[in-house]
Residue frames relative to the residue before (quaternion, step in Angstrom):
aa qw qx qy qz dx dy dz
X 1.0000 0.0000 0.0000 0.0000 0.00 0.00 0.00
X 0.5097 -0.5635 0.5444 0.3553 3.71 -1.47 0.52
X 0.0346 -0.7457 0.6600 0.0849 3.80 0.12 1.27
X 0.6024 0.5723 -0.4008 0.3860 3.56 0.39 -1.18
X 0.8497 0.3570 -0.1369 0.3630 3.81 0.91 -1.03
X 0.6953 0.4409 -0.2259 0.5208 3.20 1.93 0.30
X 0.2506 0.7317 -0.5944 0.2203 3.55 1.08 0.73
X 0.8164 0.3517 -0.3734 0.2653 3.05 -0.36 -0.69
X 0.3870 0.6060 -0.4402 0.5378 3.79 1.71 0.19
X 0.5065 0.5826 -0.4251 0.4725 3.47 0.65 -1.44
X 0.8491 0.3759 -0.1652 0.3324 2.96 -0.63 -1.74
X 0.6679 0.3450 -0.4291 0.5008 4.22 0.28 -0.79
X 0.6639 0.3141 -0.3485 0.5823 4.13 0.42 -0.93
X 0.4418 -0.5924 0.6578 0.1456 3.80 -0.39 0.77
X 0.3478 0.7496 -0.5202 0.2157 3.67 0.78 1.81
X 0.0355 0.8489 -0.4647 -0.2494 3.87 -0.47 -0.68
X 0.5789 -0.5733 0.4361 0.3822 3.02 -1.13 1.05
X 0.5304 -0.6519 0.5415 0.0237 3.55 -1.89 0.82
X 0.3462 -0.7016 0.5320 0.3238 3.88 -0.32 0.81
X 0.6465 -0.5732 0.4408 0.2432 3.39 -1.33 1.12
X 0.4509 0.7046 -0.3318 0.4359 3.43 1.35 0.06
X 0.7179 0.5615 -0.0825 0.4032 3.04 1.09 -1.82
X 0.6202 0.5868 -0.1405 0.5014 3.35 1.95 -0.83
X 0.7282 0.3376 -0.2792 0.5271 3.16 0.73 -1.15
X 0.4001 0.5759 -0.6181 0.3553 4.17 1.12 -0.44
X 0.7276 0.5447 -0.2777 0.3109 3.56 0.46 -1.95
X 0.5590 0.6075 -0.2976 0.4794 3.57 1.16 -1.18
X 0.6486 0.5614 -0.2408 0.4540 3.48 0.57 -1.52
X 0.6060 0.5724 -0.2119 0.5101 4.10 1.21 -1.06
X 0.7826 0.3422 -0.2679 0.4456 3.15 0.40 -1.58
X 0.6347 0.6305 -0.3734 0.2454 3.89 0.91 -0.34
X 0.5197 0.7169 -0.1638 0.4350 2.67 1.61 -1.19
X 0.5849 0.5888 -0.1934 0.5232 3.76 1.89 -0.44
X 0.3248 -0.6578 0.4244 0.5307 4.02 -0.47 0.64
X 0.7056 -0.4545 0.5403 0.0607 3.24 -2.10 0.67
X 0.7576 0.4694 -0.4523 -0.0345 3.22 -1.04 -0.50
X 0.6544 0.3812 -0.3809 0.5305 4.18 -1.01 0.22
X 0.7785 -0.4559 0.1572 0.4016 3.45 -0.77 -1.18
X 0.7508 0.3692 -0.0963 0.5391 3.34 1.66 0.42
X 0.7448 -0.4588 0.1809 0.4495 3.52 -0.09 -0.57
X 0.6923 -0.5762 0.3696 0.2283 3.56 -0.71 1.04
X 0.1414 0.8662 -0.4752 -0.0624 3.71 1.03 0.08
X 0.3558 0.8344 -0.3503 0.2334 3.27 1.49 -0.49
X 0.8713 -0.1514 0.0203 0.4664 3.81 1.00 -0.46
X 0.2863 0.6894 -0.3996 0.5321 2.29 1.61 2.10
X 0.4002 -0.7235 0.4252 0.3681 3.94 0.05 0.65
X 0.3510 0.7878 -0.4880 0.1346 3.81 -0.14 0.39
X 0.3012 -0.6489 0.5534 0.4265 3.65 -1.14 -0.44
X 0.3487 -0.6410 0.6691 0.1406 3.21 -1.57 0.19
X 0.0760 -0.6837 0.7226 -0.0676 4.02 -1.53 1.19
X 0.1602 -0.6193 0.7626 0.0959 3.39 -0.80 1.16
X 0.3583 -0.6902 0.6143 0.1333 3.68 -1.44 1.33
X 0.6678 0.4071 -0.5640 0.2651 3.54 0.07 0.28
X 0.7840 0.3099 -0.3365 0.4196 2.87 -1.37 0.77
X 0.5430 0.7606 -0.2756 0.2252 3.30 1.28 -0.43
X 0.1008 -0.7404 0.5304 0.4005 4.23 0.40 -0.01
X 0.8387 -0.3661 0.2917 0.2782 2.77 -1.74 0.07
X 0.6918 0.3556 -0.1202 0.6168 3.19 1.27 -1.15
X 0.5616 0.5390 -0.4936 0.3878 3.33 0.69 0.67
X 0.5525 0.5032 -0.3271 0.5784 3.14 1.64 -0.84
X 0.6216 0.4295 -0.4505 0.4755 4.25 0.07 -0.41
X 0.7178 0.3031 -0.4467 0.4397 3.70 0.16 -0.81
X 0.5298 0.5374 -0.4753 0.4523 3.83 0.43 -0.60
X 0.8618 0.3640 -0.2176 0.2783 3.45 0.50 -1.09
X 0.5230 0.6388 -0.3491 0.4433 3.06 1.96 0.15
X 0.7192 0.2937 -0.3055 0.5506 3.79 0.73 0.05
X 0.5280 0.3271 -0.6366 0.4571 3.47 0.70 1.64
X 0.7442 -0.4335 0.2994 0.4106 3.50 -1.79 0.79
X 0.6094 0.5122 -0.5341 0.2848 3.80 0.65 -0.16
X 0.6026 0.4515 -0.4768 0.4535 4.03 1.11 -0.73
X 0.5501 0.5250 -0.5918 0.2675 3.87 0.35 0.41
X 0.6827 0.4442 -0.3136 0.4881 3.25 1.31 0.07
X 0.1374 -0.8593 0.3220 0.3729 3.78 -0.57 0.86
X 0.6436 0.3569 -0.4125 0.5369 4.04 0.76 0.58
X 0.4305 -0.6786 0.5950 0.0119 3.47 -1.38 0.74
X 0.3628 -0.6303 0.6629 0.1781 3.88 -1.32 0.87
X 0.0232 0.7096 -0.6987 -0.0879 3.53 -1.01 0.09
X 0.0128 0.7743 -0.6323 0.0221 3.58 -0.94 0.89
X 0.0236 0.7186 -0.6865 -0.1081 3.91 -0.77 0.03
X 0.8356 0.0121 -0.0628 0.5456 3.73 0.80 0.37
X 0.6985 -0.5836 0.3735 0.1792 3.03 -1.42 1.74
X 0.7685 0.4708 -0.0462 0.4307 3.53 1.41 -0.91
X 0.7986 0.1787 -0.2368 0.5236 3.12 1.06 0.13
X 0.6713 -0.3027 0.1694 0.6550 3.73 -1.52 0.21
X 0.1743 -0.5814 0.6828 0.4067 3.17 -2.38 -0.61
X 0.3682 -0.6639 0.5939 0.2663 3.43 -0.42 -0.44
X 0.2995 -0.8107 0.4995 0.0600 3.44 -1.40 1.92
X 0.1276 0.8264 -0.5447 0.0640 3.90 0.00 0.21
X 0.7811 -0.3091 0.3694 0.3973 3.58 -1.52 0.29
X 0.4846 -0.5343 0.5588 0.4092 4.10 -1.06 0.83
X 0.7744 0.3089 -0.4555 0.3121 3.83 -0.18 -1.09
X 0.6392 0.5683 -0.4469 0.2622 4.10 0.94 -1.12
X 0.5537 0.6159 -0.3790 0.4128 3.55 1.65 -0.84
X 0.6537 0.5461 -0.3129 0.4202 3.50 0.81 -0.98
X 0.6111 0.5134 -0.3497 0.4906 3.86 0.88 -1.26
X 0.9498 0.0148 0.0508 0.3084 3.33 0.10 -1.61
X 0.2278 -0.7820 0.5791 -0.0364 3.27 1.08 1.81
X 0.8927 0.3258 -0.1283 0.2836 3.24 0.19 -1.91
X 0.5592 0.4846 -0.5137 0.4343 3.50 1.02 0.27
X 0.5816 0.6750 -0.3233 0.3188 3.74 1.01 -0.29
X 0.7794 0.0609 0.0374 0.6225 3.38 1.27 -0.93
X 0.3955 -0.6986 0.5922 0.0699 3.53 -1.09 0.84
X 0.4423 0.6594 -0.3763 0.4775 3.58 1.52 -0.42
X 0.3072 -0.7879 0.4395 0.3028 3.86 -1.23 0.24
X 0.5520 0.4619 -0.2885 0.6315 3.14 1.90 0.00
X 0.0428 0.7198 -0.6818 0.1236 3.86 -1.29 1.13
X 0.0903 0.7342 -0.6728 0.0115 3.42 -1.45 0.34
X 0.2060 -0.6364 0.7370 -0.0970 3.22 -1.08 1.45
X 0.0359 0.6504 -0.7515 0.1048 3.23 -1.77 1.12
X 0.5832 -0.5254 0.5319 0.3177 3.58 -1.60 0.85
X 0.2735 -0.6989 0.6530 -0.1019 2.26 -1.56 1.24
X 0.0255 -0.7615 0.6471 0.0251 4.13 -0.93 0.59
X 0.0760 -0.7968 0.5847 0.1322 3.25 -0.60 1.22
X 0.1949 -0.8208 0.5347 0.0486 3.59 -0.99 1.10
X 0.7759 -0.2105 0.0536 0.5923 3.48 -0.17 0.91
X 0.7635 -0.3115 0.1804 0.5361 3.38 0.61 1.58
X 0.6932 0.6156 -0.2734 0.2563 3.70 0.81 -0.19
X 0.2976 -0.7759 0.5156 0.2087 3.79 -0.06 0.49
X 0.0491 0.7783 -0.6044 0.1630 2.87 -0.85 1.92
X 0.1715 -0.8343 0.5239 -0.0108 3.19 0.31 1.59
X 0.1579 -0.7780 0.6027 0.0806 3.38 -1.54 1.34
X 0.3207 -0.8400 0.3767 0.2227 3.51 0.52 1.96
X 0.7653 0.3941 -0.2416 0.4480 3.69 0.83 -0.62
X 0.3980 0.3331 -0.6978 0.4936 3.41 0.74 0.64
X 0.4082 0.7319 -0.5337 0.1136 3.71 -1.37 -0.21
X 0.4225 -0.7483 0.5078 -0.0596 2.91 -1.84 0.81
X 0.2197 -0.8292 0.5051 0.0949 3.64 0.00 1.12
X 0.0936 0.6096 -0.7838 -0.0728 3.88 -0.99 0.28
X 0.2972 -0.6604 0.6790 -0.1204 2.94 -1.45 1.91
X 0.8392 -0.2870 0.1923 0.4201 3.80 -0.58 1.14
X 0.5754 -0.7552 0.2442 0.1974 3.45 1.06 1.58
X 0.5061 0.5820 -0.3444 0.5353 2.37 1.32 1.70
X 0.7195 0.2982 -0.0605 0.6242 3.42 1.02 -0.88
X 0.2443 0.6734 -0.6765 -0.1708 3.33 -1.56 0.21
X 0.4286 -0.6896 0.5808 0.0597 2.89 -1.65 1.23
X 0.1086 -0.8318 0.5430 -0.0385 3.52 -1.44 0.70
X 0.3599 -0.6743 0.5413 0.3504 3.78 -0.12 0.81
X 0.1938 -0.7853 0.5833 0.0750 3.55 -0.51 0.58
């Protein structure tokens, strides 16, 4: 993620950036899924599917509220296996995916913080495929 270029987001949505650890676990998850083009294989995977144009913001949160990530109420965001991600509230992830990363591939999963702890739930999650699509295990 662009930490250096999202403090002051961090800081109004009460988010924090994520050890590169925490990324590559999620990375390490999503791989473990079939492959093929530039992202995941959804092909004979149960999921839904949101084409983003035209789409408002809040069109993209309610859509994203009836997949397994709104059972969780804060969200990972990663756009690479290698650097930080960054934790924040399920709906701010949903509003402002796209001010967070510049990348065309992203994935956000629920999160449960437990006594300050990040407990990331790698299969709830959410794929954004060439800033255009978003995908959801369903």
């Amino acid at each position: 993620m662009r930490i250096d270029q999202i403090g002051s987001w961090l800081h109004e949505h009460d988010a924090a950036p994520q050890p590169v650890t925490l990324s590559a676990q999620f990375n390490a998850y999503l791989s473990t899924l079939p492959w093929g083009g530039g992202g995941i294989d959804w092909q004979d995977l149960p999921h839904h599917s949101l084409r983003l144009d035209g789409v408002s913001d809040e069109d993209v949160v309610n859509w994203a509220r009836q997949t397994p990530v709104a059972l969780h109420r804060h969200t990972l965001i990663i756009d690479s296996a290698s650097e930080p991600g960054v934790v924040c509230r399920f709906e701010d992830a949903m509003r402002d995916f796209e001010l967070l990363s510049n990348r065309p591939e992203l994935y956000s999963c629920g999160v449960d913080l437990v006594e300050g702890e990040v407990q990331p739930a790698f299969d709830h999650f959410i794929e954004r495929r060439s800033f255009m699509t978003l995908h959801a295990r369903s």
